[in-house]
VOBA-762013 format. One record per residue: residue number from 1; residue in three letters; z, x, y of N, C-alpha, C, O in turn. Coordinates in nm, 2 decimals. Atoms other than C-alpha are relative to their C-alpha. Example, Ala and Ser with C-alpha at 12.3 -4.5 7.8 and 13.67 -1.06 7.14 Angstrom:
# VOBA-762013
<pt seq="1" type="ALA" n_z="0.00" n_x="0.09" n_y="-0.12" ca_z="0.78" ca_x="1.23" ca_y="-0.45" c_z="0.00" c_x="0.09" c_y="0.12" o_z="0.07" o_x="0.19" o_y="0.12"/>
<pt seq="2" type="SER" n_z="0.00" n_x="-0.09" n_y="-0.11" ca_z="0.71" ca_x="1.37" ca_y="-0.11" c_z="0.08" c_x="-0.08" c_y="0.11" o_z="0.09" o_x="-0.03" o_y="0.22"/>
END
This chain:
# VOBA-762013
<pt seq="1" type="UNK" n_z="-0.03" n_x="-0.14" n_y="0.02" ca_z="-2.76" ca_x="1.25" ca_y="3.06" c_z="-0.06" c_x="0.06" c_y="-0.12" o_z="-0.09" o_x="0.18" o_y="-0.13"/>
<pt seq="2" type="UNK" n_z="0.05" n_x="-0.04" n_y="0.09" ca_z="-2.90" ca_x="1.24" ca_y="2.72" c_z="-0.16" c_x="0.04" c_y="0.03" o_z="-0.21" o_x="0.10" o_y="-0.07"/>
<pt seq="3" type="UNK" n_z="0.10" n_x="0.02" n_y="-0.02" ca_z="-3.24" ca_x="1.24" ca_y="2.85" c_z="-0.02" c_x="0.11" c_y="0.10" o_z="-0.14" o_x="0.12" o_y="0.14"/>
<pt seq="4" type="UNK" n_z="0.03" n_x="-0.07" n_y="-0.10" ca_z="-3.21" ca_x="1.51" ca_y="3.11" c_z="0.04" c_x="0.17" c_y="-0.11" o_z="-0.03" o_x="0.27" o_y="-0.10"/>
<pt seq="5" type="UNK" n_z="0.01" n_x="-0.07" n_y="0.10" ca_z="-3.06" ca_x="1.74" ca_y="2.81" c_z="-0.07" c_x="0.03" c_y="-0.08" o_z="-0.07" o_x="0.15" o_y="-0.12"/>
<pt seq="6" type="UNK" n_z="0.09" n_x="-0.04" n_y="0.08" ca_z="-3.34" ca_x="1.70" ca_y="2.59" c_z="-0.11" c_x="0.06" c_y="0.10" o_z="-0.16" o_x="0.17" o_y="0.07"/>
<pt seq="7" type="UNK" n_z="0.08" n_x="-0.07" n_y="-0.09" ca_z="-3.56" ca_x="1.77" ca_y="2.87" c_z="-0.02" c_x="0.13" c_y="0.03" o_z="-0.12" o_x="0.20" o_y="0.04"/>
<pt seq="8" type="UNK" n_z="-0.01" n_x="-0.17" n_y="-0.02" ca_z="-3.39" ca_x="2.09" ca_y="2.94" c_z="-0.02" c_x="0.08" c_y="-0.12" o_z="-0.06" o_x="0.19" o_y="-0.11"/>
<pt seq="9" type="UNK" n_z="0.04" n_x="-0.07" n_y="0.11" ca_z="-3.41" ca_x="2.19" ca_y="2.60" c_z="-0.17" c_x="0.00" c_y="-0.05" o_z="-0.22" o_x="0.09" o_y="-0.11"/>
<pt seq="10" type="UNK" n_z="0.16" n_x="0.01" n_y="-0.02" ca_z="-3.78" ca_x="2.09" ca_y="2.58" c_z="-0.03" c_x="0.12" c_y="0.09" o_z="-0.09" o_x="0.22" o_y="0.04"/>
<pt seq="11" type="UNK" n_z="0.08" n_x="-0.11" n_y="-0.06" ca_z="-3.87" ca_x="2.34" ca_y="2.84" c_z="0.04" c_x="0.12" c_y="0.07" o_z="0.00" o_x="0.19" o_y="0.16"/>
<pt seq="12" type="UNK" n_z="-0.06" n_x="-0.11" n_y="0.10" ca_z="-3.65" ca_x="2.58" ca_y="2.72" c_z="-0.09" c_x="0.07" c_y="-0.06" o_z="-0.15" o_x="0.17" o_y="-0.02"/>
<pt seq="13" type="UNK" n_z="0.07" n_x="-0.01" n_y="0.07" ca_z="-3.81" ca_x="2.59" ca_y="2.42" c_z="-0.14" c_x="0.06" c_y="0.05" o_z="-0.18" o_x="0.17" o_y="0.01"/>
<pt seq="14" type="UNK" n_z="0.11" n_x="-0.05" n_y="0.00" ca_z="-4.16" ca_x="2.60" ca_y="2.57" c_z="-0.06" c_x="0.14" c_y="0.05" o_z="-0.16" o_x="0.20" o_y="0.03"/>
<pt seq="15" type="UNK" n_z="0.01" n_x="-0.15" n_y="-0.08" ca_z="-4.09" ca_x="2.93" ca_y="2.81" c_z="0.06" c_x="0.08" c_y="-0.08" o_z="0.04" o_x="0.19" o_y="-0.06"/>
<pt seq="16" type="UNK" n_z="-0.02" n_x="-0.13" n_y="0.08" ca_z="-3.92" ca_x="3.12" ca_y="2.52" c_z="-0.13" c_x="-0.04" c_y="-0.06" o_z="-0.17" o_x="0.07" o_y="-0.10"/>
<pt seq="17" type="UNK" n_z="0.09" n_x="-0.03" n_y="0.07" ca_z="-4.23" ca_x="3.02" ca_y="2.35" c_z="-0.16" c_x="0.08" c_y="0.00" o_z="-0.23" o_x="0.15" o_y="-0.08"/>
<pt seq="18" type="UNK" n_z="0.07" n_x="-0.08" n_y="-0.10" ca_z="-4.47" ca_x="3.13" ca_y="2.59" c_z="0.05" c_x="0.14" c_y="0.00" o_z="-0.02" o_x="0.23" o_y="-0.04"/>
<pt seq="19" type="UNK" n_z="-0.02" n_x="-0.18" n_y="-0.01" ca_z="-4.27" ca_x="3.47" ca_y="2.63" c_z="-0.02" c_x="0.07" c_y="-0.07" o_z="-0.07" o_x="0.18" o_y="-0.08"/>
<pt seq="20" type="UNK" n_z="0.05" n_x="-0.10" n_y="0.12" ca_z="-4.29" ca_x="3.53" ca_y="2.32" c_z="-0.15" c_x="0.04" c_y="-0.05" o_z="-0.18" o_x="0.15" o_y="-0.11"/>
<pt seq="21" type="UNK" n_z="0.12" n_x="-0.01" n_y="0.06" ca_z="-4.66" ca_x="3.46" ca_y="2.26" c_z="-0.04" c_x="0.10" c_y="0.14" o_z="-0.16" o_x="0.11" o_y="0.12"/>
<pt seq="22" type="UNK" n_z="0.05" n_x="-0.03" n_y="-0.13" ca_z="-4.73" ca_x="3.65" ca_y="2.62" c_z="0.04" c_x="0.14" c_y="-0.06" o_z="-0.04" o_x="0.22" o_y="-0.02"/>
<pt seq="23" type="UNK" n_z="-0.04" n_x="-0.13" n_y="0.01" ca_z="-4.54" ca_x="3.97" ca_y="2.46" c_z="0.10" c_x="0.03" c_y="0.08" o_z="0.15" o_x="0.14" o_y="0.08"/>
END
C-alpha cells in the first residue's frame, strides 16, 4: 500500500509540475 502511495504521489507531483511549466 506503501508503494502504490508513493507512486501516486510521484505522478502527482510530476502533472502539477508539468502544468505549471506548460502555463
Amino acid at each position: 500500500m506503501t508503494f502504490l502511495n508513493q507512486l501516486m504521489l510521484y505522478f502527482c507531483t510530476v502533472v502539477c509540475v508539468l502544468y505549471l511549466l506548460s502555463g
